[in-house]
GUSESE-194157 format. One line per field, with one value per residue: residue in one letter; x, y, z of N, C-alpha, C in turn. Coordinates in steps of 0.2 Angstrom, whole numbers, always signed. Example, Ala and Ser with C-alpha at 12.3 -4.5 7.8 and 13.67 -1.06 7.14 Angstrom:
<rs>
nugu = A, S
n_xx = +66, +64
n_yy = -28, -11
n_zz = +39, +35
ca_xx = +62, +68
ca_yy = -22, -5
ca_zz = +39, +36
c_xx = +66, +64
c_yy = -16, +0
c_zz = +39, +39
</rs>
This chain:
<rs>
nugu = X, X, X, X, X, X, X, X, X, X, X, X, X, X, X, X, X, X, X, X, X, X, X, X, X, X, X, X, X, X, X, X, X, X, X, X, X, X, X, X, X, X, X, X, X, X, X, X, X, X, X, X, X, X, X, X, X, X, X, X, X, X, X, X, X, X, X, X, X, X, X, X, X, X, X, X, X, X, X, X, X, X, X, X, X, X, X, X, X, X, X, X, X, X, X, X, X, X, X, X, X, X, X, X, X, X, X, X, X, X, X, X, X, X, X, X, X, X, X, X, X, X, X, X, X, X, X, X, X, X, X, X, X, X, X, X, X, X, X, X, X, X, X, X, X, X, X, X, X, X, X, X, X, X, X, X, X, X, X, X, X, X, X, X, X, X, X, X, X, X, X, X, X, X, X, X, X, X, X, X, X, X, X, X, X, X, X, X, X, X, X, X, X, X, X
n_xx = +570, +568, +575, +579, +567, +572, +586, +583, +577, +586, +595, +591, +587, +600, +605, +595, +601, +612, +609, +603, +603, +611, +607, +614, +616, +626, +640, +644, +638, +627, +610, +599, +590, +570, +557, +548, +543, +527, +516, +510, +513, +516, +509, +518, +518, +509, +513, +520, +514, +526, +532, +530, +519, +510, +509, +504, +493, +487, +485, +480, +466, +456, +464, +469, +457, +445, +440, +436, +435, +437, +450, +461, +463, +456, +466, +470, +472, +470, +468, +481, +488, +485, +490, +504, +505, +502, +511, +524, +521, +521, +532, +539, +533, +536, +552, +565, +571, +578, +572, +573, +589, +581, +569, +558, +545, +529, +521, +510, +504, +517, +529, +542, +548, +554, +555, +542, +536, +532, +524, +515, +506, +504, +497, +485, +482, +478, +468, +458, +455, +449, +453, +453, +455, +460, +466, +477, +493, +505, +523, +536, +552, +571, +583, +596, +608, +607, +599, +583, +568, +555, +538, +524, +511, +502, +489, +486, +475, +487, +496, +508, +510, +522, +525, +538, +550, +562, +560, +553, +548, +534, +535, +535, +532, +542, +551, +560, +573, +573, +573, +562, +552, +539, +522, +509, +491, +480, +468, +465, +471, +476, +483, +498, +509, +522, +535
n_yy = +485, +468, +459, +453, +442, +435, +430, +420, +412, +411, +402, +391, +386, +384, +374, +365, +363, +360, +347, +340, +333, +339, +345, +347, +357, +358, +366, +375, +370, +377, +377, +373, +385, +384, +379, +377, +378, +384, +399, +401, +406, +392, +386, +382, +370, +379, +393, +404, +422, +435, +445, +459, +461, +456, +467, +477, +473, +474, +488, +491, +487, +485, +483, +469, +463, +449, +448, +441, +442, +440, +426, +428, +441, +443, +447, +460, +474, +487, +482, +482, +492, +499, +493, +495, +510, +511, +506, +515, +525, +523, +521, +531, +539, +538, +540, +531, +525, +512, +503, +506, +497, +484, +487, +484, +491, +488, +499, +508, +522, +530, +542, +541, +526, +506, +493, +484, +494, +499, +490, +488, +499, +499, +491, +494, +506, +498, +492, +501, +507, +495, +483, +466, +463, +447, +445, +451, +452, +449, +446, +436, +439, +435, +445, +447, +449, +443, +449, +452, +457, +462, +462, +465, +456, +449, +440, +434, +430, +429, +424, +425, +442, +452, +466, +478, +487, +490, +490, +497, +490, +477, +458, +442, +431, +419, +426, +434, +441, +436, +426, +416, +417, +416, +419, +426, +420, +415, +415, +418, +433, +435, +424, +415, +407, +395, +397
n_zz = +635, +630, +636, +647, +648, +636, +640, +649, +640, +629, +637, +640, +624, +620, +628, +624, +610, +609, +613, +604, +588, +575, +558, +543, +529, +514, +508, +518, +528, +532, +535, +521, +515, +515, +503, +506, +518, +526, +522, +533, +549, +560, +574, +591, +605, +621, +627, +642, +642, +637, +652, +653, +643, +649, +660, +651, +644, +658, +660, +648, +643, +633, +623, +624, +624, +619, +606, +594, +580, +564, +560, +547, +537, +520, +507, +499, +486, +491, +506, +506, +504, +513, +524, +520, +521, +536, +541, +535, +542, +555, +558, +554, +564, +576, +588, +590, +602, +617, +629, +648, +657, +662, +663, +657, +646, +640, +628, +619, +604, +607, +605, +605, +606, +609, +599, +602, +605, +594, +585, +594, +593, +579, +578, +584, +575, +564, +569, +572, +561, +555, +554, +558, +576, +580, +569, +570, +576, +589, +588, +594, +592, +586, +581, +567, +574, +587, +595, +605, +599, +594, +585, +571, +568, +554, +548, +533, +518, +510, +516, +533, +536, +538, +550, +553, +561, +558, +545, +530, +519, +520, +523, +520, +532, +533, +524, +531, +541, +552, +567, +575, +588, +597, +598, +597, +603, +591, +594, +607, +611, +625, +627, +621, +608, +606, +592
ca_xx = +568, +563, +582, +578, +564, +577, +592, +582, +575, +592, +598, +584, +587, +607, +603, +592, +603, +617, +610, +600, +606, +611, +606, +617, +616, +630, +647, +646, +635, +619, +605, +597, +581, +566, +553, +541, +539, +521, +515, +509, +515, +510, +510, +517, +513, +508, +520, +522, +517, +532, +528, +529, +514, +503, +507, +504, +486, +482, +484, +477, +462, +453, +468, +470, +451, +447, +435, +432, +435, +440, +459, +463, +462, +457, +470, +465, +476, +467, +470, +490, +489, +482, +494, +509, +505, +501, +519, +528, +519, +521, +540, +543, +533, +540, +558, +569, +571, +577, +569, +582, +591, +578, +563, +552, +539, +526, +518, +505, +505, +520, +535, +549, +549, +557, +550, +537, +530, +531, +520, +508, +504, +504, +492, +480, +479, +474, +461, +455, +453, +444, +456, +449, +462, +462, +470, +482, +497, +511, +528, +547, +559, +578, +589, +602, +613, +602, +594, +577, +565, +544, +535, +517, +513, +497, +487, +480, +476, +493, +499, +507, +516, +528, +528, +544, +550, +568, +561, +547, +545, +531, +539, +530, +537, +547, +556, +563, +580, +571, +572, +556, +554, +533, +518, +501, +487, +475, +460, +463, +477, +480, +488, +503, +512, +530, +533
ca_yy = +480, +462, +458, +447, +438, +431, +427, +413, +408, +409, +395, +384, +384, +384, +365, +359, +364, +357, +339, +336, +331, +344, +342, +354, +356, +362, +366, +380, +370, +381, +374, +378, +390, +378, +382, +371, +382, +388, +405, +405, +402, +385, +390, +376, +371, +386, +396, +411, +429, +439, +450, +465, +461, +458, +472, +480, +472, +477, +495, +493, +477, +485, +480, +463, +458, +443, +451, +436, +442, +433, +424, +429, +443, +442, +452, +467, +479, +493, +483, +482, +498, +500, +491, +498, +516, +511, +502, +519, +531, +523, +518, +538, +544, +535, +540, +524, +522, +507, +504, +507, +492, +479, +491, +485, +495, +491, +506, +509, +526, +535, +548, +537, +519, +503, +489, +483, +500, +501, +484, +489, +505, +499, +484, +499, +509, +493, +489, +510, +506, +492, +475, +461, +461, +441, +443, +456, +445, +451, +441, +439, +435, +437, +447, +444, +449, +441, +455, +451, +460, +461, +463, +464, +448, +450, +434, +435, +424, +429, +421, +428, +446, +456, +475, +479, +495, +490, +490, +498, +483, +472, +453, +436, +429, +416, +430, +438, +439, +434, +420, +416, +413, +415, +422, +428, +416, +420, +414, +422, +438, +433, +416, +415, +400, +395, +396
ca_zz = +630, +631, +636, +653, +646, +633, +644, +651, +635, +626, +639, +637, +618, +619, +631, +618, +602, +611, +617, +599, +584, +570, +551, +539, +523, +510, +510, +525, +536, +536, +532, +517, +516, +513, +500, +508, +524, +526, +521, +539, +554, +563, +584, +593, +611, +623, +631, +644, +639, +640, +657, +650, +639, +653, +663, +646, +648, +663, +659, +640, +644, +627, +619, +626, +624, +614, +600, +591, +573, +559, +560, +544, +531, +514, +505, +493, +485, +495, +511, +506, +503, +520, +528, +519, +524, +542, +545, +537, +544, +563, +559, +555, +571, +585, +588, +593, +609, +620, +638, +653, +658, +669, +664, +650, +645, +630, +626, +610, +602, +611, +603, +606, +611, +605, +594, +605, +606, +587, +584, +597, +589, +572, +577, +587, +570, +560, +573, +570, +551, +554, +556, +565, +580, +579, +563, +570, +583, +593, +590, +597, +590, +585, +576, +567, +580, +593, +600, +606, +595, +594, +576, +572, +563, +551, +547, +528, +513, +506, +521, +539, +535, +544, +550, +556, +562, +556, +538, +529, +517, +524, +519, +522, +540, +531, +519, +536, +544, +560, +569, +577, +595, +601, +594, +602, +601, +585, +598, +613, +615, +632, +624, +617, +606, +603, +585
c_xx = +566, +568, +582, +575, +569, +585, +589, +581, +582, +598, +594, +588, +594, +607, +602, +595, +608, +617, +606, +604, +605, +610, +609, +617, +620, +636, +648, +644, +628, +615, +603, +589, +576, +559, +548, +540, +533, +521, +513, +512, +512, +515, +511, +513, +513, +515, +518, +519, +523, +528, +526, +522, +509, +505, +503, +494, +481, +479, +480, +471, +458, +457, +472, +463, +450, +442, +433, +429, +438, +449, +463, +461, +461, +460, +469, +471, +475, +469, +480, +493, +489, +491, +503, +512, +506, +509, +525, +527, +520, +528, +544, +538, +535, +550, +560, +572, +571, +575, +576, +581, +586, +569, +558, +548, +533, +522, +516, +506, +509, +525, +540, +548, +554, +552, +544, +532, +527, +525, +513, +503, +501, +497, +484, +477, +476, +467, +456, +452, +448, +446, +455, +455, +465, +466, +480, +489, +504, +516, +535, +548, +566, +582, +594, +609, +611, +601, +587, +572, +556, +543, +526, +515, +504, +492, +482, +481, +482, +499, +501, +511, +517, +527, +533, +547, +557, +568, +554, +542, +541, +532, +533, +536, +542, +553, +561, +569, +578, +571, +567, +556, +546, +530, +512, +497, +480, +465, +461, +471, +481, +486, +493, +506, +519, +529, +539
c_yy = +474, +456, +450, +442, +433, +427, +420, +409, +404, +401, +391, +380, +382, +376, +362, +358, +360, +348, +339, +335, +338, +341, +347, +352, +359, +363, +370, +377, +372, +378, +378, +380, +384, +381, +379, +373, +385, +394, +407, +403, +398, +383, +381, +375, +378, +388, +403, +419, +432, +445, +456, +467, +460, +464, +477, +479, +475, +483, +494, +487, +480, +483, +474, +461, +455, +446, +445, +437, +437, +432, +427, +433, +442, +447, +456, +471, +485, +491, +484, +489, +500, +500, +494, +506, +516, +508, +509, +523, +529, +524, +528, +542, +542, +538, +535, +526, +516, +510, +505, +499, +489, +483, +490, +486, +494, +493, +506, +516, +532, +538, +546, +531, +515, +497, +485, +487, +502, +498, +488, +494, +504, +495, +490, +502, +505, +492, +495, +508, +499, +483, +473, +461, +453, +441, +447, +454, +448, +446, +442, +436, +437, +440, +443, +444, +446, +444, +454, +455, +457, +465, +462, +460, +449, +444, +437, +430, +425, +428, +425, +435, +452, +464, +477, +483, +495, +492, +495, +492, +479, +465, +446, +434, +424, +420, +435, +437, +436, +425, +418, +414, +411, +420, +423, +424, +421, +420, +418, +428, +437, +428, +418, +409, +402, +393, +390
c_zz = +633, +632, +643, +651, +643, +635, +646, +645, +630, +629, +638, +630, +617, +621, +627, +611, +605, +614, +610, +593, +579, +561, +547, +532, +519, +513, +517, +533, +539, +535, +525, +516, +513, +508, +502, +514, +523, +523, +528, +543, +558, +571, +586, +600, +614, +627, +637, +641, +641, +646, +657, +646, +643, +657, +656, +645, +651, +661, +653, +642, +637, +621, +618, +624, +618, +610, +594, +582, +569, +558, +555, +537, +522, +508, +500, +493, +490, +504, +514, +505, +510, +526, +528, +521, +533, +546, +542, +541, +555, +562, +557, +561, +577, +583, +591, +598, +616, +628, +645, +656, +662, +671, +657, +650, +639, +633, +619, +611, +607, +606, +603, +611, +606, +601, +597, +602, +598, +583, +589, +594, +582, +574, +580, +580, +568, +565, +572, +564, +551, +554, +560, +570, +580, +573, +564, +573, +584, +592, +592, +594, +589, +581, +572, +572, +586, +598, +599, +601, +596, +589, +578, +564, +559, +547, +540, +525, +509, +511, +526, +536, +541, +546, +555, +556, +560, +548, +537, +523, +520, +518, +523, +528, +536, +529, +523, +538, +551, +562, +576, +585, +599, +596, +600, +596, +594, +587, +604, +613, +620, +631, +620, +615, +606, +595, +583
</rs>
């Protein structure tokens, strides 16, 4: 899985949450959900790809290249139909499979992988059917349990939504349990932002 990358990033962030000032809100402490979040996601400075996704490159460079379609879908029952088929039908043919400890692998259209390999495949079919790949975006982020995790992020007029191998539901990235950590650039594949 995507387990290394995240050790380093996890202390980064642990530094920063520990030396900045905290804002809580309500009697628990959590903050509260913000209705005034975007519909999309808005990519901060550039960041790293995780390394796994350039080797992943290497071997795929037709599915890294920058195709210069349009950023954003404009959303049609027919294409949410599209999409809703495309994120069951991969999530029931991959069997679940994590990578061996210090060996991350993504892989598109394999028989057992773990959630990388689910996103890649799903974002593969879409681009078969006819989705601009620039609208299509690879991202990490966190579980609840905070377990590393890779989704495939869908850039439309009904804002950015989710395919995630955890669920068959596709949800607006705000509506998710996830807790965001980097995105793939919607201008170049190779780039990556922090979210």
């Amino acid at each position: 899985m995507i387990r290394n990358y995240f050790i380093g990033a996890f202390a980064a962030a642990s530094f920063c949450l520990a030396t900045s000032s905290a804002y809580a809100i309500g009697p628990s402490g959590m903050a509260a959900p913000s209705k005034l979040r975007p519909l999309n996601i808005v990519a901060q400075k550039a960041t790293l790809a995780p390394f796994a996704f350039v080797k992943y490159c290497v071997a795929n460079a037709a599915d890294c290249a920058d195709e210069h379609g349009v950023l954003s879908v404009s959303l049609t029952s027919t294409l949410m139909r599209q999409l809703r088929q495309v994120n069951i039908q991969v999530n029931r043919s991959i069997t679940p499979q994590l990578d061996a400890d210090g060996d991350d692998e993504w892989q598109a259209d394999v028989s057992a992988g773990d959630c990388e390999d689910y996103a890649l495949t799903k974002r593969r079919r879409l681009i078969e059917l006819g989705w601009s790949p620039n609208a299509l975006r690879m991202a990490i982020a966190y579980t609840p349990n905070n377990n590393g995790h890779a989704v495939l992020v869908v850039s439309t007029s009904k804002g950015d939504l989710v395919l995630d191998n955890r669920i068959n539901a596709i949800r607006n990235w705000r509506d998710t349990d996830l807790r965001w950590v980097m995105i793939q650039s919607s201008v170049n594949p190779l780039f990556w932002n922090q979210i």
